[in-house]
C-alpha positions as CSV (number, residue, x, y, z in Angstrom):
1,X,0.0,0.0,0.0
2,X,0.9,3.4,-0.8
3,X,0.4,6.7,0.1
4,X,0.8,10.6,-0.4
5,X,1.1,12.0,3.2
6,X,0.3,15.7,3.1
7,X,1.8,17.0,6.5
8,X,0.1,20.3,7.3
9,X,1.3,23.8,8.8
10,X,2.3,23.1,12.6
11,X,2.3,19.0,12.0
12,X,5.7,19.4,10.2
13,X,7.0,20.3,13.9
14,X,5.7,17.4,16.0
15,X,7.5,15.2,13.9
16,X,6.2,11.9,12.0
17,X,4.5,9.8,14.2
18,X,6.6,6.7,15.1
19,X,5.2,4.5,13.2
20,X,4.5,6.4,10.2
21,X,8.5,6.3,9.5
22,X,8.8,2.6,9.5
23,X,6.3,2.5,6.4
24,X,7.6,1.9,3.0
25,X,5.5,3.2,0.4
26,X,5.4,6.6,1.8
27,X,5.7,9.8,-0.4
28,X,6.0,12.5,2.9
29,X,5.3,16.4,1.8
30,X,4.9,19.1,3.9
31,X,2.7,21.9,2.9
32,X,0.9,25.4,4.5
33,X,-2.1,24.8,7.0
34,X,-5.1,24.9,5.1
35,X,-3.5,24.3,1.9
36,X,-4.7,25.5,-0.9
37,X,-4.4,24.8,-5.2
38,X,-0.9,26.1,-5.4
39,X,0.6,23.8,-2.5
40,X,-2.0,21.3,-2.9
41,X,-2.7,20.6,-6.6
42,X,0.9,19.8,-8.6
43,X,1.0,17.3,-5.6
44,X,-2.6,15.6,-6.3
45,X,-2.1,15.5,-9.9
46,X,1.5,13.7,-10.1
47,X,0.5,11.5,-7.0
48,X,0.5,7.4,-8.1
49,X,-0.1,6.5,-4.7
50,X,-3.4,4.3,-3.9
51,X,-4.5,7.2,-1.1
52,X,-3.9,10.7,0.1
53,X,-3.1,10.8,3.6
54,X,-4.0,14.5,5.8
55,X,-1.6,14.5,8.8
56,X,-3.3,17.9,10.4
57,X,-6.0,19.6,11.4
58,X,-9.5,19.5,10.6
59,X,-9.3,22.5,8.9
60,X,-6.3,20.9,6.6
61,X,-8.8,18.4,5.8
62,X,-11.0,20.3,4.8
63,X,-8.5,22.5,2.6
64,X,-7.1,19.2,1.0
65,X,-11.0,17.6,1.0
66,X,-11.7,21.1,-1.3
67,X,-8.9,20.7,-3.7
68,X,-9.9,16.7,-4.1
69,X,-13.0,18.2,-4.9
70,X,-12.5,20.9,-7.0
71,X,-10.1,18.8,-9.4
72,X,-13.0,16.0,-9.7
73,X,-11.0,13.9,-8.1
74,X,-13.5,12.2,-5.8
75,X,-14.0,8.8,-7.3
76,X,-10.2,7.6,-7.7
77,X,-8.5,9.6,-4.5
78,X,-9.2,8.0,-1.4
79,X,-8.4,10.1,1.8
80,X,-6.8,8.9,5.2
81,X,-6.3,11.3,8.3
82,X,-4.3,11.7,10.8
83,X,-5.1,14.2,13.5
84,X,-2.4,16.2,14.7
85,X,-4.1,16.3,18.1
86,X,-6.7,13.7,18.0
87,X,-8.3,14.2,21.3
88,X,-9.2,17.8,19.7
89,X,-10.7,16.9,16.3
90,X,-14.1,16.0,15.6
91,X,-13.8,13.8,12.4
92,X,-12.4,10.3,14.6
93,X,-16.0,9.8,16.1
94,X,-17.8,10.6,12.9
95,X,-15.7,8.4,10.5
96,X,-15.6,5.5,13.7
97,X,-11.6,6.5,14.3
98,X,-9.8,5.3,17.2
99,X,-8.2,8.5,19.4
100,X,-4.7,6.1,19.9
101,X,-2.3,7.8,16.7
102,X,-0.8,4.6,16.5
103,X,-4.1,3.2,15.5
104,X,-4.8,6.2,13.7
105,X,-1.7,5.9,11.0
106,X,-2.5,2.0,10.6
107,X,-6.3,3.2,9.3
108,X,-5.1,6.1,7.4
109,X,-2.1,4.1,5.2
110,X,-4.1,1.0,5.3
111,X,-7.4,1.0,6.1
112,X,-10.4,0.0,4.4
113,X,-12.6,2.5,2.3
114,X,-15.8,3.4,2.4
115,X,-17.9,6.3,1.2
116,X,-18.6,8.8,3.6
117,X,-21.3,12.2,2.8
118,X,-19.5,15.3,1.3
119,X,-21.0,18.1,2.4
120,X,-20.5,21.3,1.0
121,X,-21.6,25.4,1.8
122,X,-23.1,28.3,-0.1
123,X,-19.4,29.8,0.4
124,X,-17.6,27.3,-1.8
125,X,-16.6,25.2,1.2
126,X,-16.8,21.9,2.5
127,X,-17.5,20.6,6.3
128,X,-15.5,17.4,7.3
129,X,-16.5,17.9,11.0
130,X,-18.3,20.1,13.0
131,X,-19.9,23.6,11.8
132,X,-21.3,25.9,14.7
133,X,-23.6,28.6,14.5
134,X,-23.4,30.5,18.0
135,X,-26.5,32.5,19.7
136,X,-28.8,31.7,16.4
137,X,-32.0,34.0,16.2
138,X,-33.9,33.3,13.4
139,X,-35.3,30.8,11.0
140,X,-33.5,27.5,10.1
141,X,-34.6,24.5,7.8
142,X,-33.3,21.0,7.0
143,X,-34.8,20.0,4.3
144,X,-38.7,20.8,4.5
145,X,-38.5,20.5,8.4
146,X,-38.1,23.8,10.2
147,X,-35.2,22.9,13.0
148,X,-35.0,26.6,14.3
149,X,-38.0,29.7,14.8
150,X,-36.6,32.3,17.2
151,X,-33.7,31.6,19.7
152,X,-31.2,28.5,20.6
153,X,-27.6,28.5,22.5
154,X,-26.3,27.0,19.1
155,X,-26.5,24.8,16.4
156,X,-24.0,21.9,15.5
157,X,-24.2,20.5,12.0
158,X,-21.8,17.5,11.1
159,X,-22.1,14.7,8.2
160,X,-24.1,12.0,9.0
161,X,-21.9,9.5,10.4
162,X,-24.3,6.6,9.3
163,X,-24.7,7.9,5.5
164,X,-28.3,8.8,6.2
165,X,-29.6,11.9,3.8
166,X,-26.0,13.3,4.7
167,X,-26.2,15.7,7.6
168,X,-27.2,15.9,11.0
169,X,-28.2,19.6,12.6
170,X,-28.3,19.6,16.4
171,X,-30.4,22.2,17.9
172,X,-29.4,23.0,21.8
173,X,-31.7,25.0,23.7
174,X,-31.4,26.0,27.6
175,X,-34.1,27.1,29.9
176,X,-35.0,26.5,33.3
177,X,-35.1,22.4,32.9
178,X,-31.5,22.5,31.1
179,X,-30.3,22.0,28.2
180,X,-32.9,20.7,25.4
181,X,-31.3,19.3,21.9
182,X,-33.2,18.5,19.2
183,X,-31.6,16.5,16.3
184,X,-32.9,16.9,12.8
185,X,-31.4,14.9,9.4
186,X,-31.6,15.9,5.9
187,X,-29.6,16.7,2.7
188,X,-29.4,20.3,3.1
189,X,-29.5,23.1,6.1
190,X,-30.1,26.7,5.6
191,X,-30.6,29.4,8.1
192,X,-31.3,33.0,7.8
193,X,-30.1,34.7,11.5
194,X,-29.4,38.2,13.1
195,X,-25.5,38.4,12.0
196,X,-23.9,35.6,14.5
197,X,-20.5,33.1,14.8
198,X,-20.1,30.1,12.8
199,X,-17.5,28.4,13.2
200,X,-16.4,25.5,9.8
201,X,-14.0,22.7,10.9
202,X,-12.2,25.7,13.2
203,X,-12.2,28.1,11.3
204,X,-14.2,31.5,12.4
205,X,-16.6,33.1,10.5
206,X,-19.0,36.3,11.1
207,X,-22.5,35.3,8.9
208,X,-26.4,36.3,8.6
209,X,-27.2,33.5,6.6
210,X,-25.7,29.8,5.7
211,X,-26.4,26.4,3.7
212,X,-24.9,23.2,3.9
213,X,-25.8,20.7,1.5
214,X,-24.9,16.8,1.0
215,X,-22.4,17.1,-2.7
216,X,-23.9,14.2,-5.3
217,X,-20.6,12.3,-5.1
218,X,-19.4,11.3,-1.7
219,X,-15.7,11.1,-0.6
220,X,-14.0,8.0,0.2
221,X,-12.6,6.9,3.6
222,X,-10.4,5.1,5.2
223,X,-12.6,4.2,8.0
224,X,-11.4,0.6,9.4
225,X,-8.7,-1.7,9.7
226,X,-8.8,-4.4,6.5
C-alpha cells in the first residue's frame, strides 16, 4: 500500500508519528495549513499513490477535501487522516476512528474505504466535522423541516456518520429544565439569523445567513482496519 502523506502547517513540527516512518511506500510532503491549489494541486495531480493521507487539522482536511474536490477527483482519491491532536478533532467519532495515533496511521495508510457524505456550503466550502452557528436568532430549515424559529444556545451540523440523507443539525436550547437538543437529518440546512459566529471545521466566520448541502458524489474513507 501506498500513500501521499500531506503534512500540514504546525504537523511538520511534531514530527512523523513513530510508526508512520517505519512504512515503505510513503511519499512524505509538507505543505501550508489549510492548503490550498498552489501547494495542494501539482501534488494531487502527479500523486501514483493508492491514497492521500492529511496528517493535520481539521481544517487541513477540509482544505485538501476542497482541492480533491474541485479537481473531480473524488472517485479515484481516497483520503486517510491523521489528526495532529486527535483528542481535539471532531472527524475520529464521525468516521468511527480510534483517538490512539498509532491506531490512527494504521487506518489512514491501510485501512479499508468506504464512502462517507461530502458536504458542502453556499461559500464554496466543504464541512468534514463540526460547523457551529453561536446565539442563532432566526429561522432555520433541514430539508422541509423547520429545525430553528426564534432563539437557541447554538446549532451543530456534522455529516451524518451513518450515510443517512447526509447531515445531521443539532439544535441546543437551555431554559429552566437544562439544556434541550433537538436533532434533525436531511440533505441540506439553511438558516437566515441576526448576524452571528459560525464556526467550519475551526475556522471562524462572522454570517447572517448559511447552507450546507450533501455534494452528489461522496468522498471515500479510510474508515477501518482491513
Amino acid at each position: 500500500m501506498s500513500a501521499l502523506v500531506l503534512a500540514c502547517g504546525n504537523a511538520t513540527a511534531t514530527g512523523r508519528p513513530p510508526t508512520l516512518t517505519e512504512r515503505d511506500g510513503i511519499t512524505w510532503r509538507a505543505v501550508p495549513a489549510t492548503p490550498g491549489r498552489a501547494a495542494v494541486d501539482p501534488l494531487l495531480k502527479a500523486a501514483d499513490q493508492d491514497r492521500v493521507v492529511v496528517f493535520g487539522t481539521d481544517a487541513d482536511l477540509a482544505a485538501v477535501v476542497l482541492r480533491v474536490l474541485r479537481l473531480d477527483r473524488l472517485a479515484d482519491t481516497p483520503i486517510g487522516f491523521i489528526p495532529v491532536d486527535p483528542g481535539a478533532s471532531a472527524v475520529p467519532p464521525l468516521w468511527g476512528l480510534p483517538r490512539d495515533q498509532g491506531r490512527l496511521v494504521d487506518i489512514a495508510l491501510g485501512g479499508e474505504i468506504d464512502p462517507f457524505p461530502l458536504i458542502r456550503d453556499d461559500a464554496g466550502g466543504v464541512l468534514v466535522g463540526l460547523g457551529v452557528i453561536e446565539q442563532p436568532q432566526g429561522v432555520a430549515y433541514c430539508d422541509d423541516a423547520v429545525a430553528l424559529r426564534g432563539r437557541a444556545k447554538r446549532i451543530e451540523v456534522t455529516p451524518d456518520p451513518d450515510g443517512g440523507a447526509g447531515l445531521v443539525a443539532r439544535v441546543v436550547r437551555g431554559g429552566l429544565l437544562g439544556k434541550r437538543v433537538t436533532a434533525v437529518a436531511g440533505r441540506a440546512f439553511q438558516i437566515g439569523c441576526v448576524r452571528t459566529r459560525l464556526t467550519r471545521d475551526g475556522e471562524v466566520k462572522d454570517v447572517a445567513k448559511w447552507t450546507w448541502y450533501r455534494h452528489t458524489e461522496d468522498l471515500r474513507v479510510a474508515r477501518g482496519l482491513l
